[in-house]
C-alpha positions as CSV (number, residue, x, y, z in Angstrom):
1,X,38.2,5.3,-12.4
2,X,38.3,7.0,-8.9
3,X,38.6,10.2,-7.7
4,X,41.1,10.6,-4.5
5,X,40.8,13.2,-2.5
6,X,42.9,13.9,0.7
7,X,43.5,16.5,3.0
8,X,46.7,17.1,4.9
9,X,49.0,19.1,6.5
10,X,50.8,21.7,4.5
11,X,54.1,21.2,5.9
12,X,53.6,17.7,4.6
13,X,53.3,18.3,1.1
14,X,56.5,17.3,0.0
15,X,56.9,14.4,1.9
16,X,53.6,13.2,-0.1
17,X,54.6,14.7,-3.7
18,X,58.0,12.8,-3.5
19,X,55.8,9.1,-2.5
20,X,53.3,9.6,-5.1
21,X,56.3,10.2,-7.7
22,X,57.9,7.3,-6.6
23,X,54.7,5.4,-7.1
24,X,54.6,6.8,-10.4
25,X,51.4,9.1,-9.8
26,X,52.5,12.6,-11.6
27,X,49.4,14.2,-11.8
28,X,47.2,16.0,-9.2
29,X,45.6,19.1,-8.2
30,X,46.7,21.0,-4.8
31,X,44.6,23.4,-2.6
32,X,45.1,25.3,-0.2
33,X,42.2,25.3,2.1
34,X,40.8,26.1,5.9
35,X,39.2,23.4,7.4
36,X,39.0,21.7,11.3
37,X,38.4,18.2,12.4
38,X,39.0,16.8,15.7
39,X,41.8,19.1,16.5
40,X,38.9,21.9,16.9
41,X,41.3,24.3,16.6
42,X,43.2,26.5,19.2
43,X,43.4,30.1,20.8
44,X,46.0,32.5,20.8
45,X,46.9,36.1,22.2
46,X,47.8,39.2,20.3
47,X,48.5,42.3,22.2
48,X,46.1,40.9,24.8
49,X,43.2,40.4,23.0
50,X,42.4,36.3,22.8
51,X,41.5,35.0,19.5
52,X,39.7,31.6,18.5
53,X,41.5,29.6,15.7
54,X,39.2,27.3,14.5
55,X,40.0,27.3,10.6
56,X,43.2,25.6,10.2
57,X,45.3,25.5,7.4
58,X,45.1,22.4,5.3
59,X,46.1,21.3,1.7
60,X,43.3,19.0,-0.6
61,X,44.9,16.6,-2.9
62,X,42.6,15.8,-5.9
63,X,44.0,12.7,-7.9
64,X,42.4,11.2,-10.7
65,X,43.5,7.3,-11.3
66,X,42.5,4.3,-13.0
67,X,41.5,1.2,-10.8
68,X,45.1,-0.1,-10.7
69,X,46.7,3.3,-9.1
70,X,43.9,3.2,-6.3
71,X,46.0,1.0,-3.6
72,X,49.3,2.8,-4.6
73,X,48.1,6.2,-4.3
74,X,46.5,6.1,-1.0
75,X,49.3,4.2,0.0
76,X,51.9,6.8,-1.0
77,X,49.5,9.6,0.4
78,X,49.5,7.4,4.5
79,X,53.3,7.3,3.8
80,X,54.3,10.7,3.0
81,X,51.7,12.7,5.4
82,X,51.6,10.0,8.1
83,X,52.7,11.7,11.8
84,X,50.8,9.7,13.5
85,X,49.4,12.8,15.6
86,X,45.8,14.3,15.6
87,X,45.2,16.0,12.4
88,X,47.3,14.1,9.9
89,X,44.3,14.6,7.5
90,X,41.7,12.3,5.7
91,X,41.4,10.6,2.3
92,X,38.3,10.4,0.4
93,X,38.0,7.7,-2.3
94,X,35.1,8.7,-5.3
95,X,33.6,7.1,-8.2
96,X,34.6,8.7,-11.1
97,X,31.7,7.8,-13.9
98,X,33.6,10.0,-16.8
99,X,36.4,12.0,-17.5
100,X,37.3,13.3,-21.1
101,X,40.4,15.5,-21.8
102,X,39.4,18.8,-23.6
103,X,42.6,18.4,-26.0
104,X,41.8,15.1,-27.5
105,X,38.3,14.4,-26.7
106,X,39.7,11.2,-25.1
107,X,37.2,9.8,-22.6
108,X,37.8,7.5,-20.0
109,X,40.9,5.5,-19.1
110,X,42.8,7.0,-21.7
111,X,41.7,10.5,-20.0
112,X,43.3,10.2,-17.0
113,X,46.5,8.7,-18.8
C-alpha cells in the first residue's frame, strides 16, 4: 500500500480529477493549501504600497492505493496537471504500513478498496 501525495495548481484540478477517473482512481482527499517552490513567489502593488507574495496557492492530493494503482495514479496526476511551466507541482510517493476502515474494521488491502 502507498500513500500519494501531490501538489498542484488549483486551476488544474479538474484536468487531474477527470485522468484519475479515467484510470479508475475514485477516491482522494483535496486541500487547499499555501506553499512556494522554485517559483519563490512574486510582488504586486495595491494603492502603491508593494507587497511580497511568497505563499502561493496550491492544492495537495492525498490518494491511498494498493501496489497495482501506484504507476496509474501518478501517471494520471503528470497527465492532468502537466504545463510543463515552473510550478506544475510535486508528487510524493509513501509507504503506507496500515490502513483499517472505521465502518468495517477492514485492514489493509481491503481498506483502501
Amino acid at each position: 500500500m502507498k500513500l500519494i501525495i501531490a501538489m498542484i495548481q488549483p486551476h488544474k484540478l479538474p484536468d487531474v480529477k477527470k485522468a484519475l477517473f479515467d484510470a479508475e482512481v475514485h477516491k482522494m482527499t483535496i486541500t487547499n493549501v499555501l506553499g512556494c517552490g522554485q517559483q519563490k513567489g512574486f510582488s504586486e502593488t495595491y494603492r502603491g504600497v508593494v507587497h511580497e507574495v511568497n505563499l502561493l496557492k496550491k492544492v495537495r492530493l492525498e490518494i491511498a492505493v494498493n501496489e497495482d494503482f501506484v504507476q496509474p495514479t501518478i501517471d494520471a496526476i503528470i497527465k492532468g496537471a502537466r504545463t510543463g511551466k515552473i510550478g506544475d507541482g510535486k508528487i510524493f510517493v509513501l509507504d503506507l504500513p496500515q490502513c483499517i476502515r472505521i465502518r468495517t474494521g477492514e485492514k489493509g488491502n481491503e481498506a483502501i478498496g
